[in-house]
VEXDOZA-457235 format. One line per field, with one value per residue: y, z, x of N, C-alpha, C in turn; residue number from 0. Coordinates in steps of 0.1 Angstrom, whole numbers. Example, Ala and Ser with C-alpha at 12.3 -4.5 7.8 and 13.67 -1.06 7.14 Angstrom:
<lummars>
nnorth c(-57_-22)
nup c(78_71)
neast c(132_128)
canorth c(-45_-11)
caup c(78_71)
caeast c(123_137)
cnorth c(-33_0)
cup c(78_79)
ceast c(132_129)
i c(0_1)
</lummars>
This chain:
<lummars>
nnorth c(887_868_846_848_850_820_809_815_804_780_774_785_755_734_738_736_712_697_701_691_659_657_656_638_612_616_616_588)
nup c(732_711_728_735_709_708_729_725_697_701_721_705_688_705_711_691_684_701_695_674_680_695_676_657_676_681_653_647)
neast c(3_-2_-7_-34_-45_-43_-51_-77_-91_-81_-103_-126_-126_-126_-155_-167_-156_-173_-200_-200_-195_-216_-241_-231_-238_-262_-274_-266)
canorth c(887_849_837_852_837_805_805_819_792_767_772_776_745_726_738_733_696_692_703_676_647_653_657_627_605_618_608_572)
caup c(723_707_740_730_699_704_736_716_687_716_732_692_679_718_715_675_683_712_691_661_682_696_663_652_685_675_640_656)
caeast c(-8_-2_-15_-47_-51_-42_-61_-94_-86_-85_-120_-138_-122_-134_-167_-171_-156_-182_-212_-200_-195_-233_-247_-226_-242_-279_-277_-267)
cnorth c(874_842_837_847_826_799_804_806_779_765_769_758_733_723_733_715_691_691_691_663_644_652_644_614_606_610_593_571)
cup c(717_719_740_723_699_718_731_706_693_717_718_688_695_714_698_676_691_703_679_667_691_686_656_662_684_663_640_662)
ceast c(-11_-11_-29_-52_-49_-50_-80_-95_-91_-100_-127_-135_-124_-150_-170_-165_-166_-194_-214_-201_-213_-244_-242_-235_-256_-280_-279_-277)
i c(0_1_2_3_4_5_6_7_8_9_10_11_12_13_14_15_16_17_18_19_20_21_22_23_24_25_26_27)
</lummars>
């Protein structure tokens, strides 16, 4: 069950870094 959440964990905190460094690259 750990495998789960730290897989789930994993993908939000990918996609929630992806969406900041394009919003960071726009602002630029």
């Amino acid at each position: 069950m750990a495998w789960f959440i730290i897989a789930t964990w994993t993908t939000v905190y990918f996609v929630v870094s992806t969406k900041i460094e394009k919003n960071a690259l726009r602002l630029k």
